[in-house]
N, CA, C and O atoms as a MOPAC input file, in Angstrom:
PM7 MOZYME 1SCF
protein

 N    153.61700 1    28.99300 1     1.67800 1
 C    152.28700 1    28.73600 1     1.16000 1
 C    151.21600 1    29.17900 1     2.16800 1
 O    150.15800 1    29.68200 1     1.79000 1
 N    151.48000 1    29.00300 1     3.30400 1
 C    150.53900 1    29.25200 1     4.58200 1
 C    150.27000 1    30.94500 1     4.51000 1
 O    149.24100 1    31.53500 1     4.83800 1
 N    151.43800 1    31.47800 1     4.01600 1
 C    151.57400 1    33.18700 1     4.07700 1
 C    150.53100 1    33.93400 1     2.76900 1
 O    149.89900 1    34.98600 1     2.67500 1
 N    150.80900 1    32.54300 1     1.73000 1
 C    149.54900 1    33.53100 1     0.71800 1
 C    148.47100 1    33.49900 1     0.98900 1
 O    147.80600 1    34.50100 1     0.72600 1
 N    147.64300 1    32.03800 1     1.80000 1
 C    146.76200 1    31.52100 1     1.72100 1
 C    146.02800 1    32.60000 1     3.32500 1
 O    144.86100 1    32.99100 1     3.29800 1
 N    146.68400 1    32.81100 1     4.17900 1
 C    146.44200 1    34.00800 1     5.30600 1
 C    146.44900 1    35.08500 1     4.36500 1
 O    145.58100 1    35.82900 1     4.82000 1
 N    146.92800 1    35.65500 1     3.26500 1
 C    146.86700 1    37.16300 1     3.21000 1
 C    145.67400 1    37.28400 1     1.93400 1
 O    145.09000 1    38.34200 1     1.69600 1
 N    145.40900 1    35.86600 1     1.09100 1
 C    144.15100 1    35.77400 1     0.64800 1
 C    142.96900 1    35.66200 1     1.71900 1
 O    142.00700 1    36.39700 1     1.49900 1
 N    142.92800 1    35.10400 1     2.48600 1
 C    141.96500 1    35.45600 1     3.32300 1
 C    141.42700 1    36.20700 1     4.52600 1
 O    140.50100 1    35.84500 1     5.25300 1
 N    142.08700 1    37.20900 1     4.61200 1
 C    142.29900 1    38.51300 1     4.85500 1
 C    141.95300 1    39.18200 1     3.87100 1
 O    140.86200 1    39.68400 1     4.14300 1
 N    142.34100 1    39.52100 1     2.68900 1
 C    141.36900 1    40.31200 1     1.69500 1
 C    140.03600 1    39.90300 1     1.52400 1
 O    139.10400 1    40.68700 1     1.34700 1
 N    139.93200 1    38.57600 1     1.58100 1
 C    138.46700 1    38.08000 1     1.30500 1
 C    137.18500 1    38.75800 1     2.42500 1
 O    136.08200 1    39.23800 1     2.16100 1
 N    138.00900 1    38.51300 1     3.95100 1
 C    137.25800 1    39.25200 1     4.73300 1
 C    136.91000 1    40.55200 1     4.46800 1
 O    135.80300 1    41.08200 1     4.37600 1
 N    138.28900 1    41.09000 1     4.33500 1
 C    138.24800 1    42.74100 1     4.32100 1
 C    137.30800 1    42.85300 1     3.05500 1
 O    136.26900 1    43.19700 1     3.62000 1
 N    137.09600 1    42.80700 1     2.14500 1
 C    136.21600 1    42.91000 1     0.92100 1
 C    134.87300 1    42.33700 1     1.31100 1
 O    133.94700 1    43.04100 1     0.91000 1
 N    134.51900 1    41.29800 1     1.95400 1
 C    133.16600 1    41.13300 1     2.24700 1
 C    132.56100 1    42.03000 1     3.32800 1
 O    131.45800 1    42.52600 1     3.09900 1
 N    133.14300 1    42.26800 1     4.41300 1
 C    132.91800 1    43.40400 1     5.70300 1
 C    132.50000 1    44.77700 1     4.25900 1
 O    131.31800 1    45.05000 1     4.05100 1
 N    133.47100 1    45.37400 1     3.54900 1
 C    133.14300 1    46.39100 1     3.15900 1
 C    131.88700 1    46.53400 1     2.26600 1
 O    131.16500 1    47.52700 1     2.36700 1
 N    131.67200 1    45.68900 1     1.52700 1
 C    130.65500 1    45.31600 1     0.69400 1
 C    129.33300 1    45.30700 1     1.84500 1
 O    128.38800 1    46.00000 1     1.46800 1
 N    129.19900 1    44.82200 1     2.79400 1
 C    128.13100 1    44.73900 1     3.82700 1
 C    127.71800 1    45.81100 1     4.38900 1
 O    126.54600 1    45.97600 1     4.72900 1
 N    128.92000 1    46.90800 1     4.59500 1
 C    129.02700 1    47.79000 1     4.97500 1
 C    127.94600 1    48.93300 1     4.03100 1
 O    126.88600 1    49.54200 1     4.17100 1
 N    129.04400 1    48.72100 1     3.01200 1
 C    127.82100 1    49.77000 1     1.91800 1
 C    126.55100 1    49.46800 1     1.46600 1
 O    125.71600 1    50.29600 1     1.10100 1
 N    126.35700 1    47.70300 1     1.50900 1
 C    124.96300 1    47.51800 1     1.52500 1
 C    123.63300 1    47.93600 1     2.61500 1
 O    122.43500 1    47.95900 1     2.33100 1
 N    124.26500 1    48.23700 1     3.89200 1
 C    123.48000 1    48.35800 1     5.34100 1
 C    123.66700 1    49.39900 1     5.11200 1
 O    122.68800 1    49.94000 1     5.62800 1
 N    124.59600 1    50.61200 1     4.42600 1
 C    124.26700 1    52.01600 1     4.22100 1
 C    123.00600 1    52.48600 1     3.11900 1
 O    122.40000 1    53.55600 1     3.05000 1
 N    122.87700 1    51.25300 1     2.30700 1
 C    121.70800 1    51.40400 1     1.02300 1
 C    122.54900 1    52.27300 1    -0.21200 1
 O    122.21500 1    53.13200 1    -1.02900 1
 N    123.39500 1    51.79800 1     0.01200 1
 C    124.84900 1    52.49900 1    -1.11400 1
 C    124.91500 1    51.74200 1    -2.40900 1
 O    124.48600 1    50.59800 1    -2.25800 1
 N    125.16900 1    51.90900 1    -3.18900 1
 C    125.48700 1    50.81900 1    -4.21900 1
 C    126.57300 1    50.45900 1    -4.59900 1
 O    127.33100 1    51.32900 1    -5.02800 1
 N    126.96700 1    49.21900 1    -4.57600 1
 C    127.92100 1    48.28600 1    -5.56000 1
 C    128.77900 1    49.39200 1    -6.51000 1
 O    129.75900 1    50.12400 1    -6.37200 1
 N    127.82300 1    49.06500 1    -7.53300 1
 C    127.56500 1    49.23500 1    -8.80700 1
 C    128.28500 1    51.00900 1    -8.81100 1
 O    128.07900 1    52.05400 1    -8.19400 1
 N    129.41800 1    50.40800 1   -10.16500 1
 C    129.69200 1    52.09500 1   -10.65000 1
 C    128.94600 1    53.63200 1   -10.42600 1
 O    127.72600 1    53.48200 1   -10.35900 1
 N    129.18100 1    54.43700 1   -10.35100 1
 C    128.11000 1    55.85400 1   -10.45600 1
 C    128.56900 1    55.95900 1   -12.18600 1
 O    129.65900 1    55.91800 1   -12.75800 1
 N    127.46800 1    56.07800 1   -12.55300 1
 C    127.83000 1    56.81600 1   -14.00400 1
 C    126.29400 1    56.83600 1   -14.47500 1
 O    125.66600 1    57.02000 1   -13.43300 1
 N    125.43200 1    56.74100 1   -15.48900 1
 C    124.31100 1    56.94600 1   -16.39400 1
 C    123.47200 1    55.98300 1   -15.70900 1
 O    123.62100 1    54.76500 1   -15.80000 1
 N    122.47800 1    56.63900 1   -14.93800 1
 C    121.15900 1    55.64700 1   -14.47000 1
 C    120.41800 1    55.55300 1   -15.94200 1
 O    120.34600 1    56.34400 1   -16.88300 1
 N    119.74600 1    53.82800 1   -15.64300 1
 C    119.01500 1    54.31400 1   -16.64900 1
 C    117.64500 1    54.85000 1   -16.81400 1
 O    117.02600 1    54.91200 1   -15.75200 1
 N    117.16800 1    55.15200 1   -17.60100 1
 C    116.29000 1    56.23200 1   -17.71700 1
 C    114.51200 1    54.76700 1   -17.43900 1
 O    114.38000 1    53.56400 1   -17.20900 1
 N    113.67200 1    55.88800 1   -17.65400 1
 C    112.30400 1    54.65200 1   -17.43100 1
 C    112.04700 1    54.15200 1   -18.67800 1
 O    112.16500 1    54.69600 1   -19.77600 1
 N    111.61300 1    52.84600 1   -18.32500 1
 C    111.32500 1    52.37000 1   -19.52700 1
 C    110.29400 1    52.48700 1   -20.28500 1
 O    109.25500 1    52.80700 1   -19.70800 1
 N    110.22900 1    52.24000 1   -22.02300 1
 C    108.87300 1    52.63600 1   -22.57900 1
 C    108.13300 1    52.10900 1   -22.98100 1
 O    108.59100 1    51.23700 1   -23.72000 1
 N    106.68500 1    52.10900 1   -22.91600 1
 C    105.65200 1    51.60700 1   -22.69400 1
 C    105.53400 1    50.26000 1   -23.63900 1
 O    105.85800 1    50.47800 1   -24.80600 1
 N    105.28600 1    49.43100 1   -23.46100 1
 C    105.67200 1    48.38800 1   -24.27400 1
 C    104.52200 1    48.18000 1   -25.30800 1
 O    103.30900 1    48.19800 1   -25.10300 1
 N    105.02700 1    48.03100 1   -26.16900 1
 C    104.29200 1    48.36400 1   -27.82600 1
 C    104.08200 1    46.31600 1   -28.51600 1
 O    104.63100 1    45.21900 1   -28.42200 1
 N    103.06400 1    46.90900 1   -29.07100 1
 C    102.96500 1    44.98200 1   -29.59800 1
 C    104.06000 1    44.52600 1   -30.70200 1
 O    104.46600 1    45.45200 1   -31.40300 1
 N    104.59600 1    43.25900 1   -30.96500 1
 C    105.46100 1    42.42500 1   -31.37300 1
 C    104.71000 1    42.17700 1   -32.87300 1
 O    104.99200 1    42.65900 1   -33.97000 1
 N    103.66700 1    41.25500 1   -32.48600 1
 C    103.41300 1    40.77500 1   -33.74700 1
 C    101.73300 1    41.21800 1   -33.77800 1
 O    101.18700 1    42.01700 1   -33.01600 1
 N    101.13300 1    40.48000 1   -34.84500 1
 C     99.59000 1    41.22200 1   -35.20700 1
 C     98.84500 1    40.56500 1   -33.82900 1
 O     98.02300 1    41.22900 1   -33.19700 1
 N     99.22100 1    39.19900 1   -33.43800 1
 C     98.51600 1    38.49200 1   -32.34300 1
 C     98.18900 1    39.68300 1   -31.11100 1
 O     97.32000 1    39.61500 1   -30.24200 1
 N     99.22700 1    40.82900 1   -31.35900 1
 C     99.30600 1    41.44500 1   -29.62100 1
 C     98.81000 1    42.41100 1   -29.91000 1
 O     98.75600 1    43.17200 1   -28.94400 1
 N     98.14900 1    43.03800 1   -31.29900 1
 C     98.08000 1    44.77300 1   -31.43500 1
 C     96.36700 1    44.60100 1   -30.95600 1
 O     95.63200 1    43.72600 1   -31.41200 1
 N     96.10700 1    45.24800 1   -30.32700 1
 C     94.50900 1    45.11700 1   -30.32000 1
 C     93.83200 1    45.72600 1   -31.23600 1
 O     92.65100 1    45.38200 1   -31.26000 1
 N     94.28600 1    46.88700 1   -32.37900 1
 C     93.65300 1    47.14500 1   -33.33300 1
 C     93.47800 1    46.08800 1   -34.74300 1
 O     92.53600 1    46.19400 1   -35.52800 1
 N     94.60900 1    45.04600 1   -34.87500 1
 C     94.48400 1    44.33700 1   -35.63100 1
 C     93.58000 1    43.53800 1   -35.23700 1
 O     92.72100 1    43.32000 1   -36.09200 1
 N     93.40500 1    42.84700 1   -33.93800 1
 C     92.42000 1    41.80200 1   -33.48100 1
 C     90.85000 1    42.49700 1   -34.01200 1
 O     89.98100 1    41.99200 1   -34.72300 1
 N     90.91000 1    43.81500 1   -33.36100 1
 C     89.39000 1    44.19500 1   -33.66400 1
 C     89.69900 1    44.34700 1   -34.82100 1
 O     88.61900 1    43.88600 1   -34.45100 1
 N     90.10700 1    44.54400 1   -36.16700 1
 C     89.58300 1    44.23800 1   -37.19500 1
 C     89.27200 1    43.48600 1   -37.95700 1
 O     88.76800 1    43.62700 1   -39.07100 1
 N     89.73500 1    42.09300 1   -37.05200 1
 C     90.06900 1    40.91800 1   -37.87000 1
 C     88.19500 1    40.20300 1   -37.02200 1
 O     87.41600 1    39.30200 1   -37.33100 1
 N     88.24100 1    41.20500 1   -35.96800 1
 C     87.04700 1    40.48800 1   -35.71200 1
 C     86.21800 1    41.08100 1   -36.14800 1
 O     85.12600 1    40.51200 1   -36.12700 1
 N     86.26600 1    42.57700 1   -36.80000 1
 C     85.14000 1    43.02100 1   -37.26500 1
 C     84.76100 1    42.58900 1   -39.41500 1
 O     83.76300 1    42.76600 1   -40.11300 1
 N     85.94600 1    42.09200 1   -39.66700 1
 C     85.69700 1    41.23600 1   -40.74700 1
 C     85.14400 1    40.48500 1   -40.62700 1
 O     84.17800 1    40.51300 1   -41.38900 1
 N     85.20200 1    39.12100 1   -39.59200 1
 C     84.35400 1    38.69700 1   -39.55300 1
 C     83.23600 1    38.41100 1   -39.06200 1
 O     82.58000 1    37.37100 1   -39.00500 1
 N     83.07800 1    39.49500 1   -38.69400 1
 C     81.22300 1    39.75300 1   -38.24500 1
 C     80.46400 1    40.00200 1   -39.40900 1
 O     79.43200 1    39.38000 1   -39.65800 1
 N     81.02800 1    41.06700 1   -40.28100 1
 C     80.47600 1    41.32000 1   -41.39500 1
 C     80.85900 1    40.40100 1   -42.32400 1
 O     81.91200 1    39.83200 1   -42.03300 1
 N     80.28800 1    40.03200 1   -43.46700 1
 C     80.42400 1    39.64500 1   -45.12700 1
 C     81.43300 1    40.47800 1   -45.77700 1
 O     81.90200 1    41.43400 1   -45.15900 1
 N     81.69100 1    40.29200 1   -46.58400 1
 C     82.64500 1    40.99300 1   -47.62000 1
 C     81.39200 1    41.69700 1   -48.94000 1
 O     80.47800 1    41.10100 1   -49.51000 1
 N     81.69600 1    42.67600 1   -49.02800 1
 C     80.71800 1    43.27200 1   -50.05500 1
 C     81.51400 1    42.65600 1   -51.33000 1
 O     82.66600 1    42.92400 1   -51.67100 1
 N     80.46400 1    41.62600 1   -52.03900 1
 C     80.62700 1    41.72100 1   -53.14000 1
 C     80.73900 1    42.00800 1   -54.69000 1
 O     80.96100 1    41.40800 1   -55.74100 1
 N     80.42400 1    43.42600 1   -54.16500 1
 C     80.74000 1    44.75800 1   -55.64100 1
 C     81.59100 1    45.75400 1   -55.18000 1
 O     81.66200 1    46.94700 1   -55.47900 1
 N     82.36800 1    44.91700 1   -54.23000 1
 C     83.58400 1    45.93000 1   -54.19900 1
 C     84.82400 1    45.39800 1   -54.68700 1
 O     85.34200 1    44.28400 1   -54.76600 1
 N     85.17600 1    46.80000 1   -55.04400 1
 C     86.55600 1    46.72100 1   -55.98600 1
 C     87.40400 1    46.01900 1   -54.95100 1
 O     87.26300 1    45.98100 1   -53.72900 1
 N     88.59200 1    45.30900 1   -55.96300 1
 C     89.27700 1    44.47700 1   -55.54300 1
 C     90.94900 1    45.13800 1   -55.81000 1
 O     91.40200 1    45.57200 1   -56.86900 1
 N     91.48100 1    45.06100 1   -54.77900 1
 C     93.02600 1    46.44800 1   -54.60200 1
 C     93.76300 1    45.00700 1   -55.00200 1
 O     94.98700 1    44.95300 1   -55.12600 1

């Protein structure tokens, strides 16, 4: 039992030393394969976030509603 518990912690070292290693090189972890790309510009959710809906909702009500206009 003493023999697994030494050769588990021996890998544990050896795996943390190397990991430190490539971090103090500015290396990465992380797989090489598909960086991802930049992200895009973030677009509004609901009517609360679009600023064209706000200004129209405020420019309704600045104005009246014409009342001889046709009704859609």
């Amino acid at each position: 039992m003493l023999k697994v518990l030494l050769v588990v912690l021996v890998f544990a070292a050896l795996t943390y030393g190397l990991i430190r290693v490539i971090e103090r090189r500015g290396g990465s972890v992380r797989p090489r394969g598909r960086r991802p790309g930049p992200r895009p510009d973030p677009r509004p959710f609901g009517p609360d976030d679009d600023p064209d809906f706000l200004r129209d909702l405020d420019r309704k009500k600045r104005l009246p509603p014409d009342p001889e206009a046709p009704l859609d």
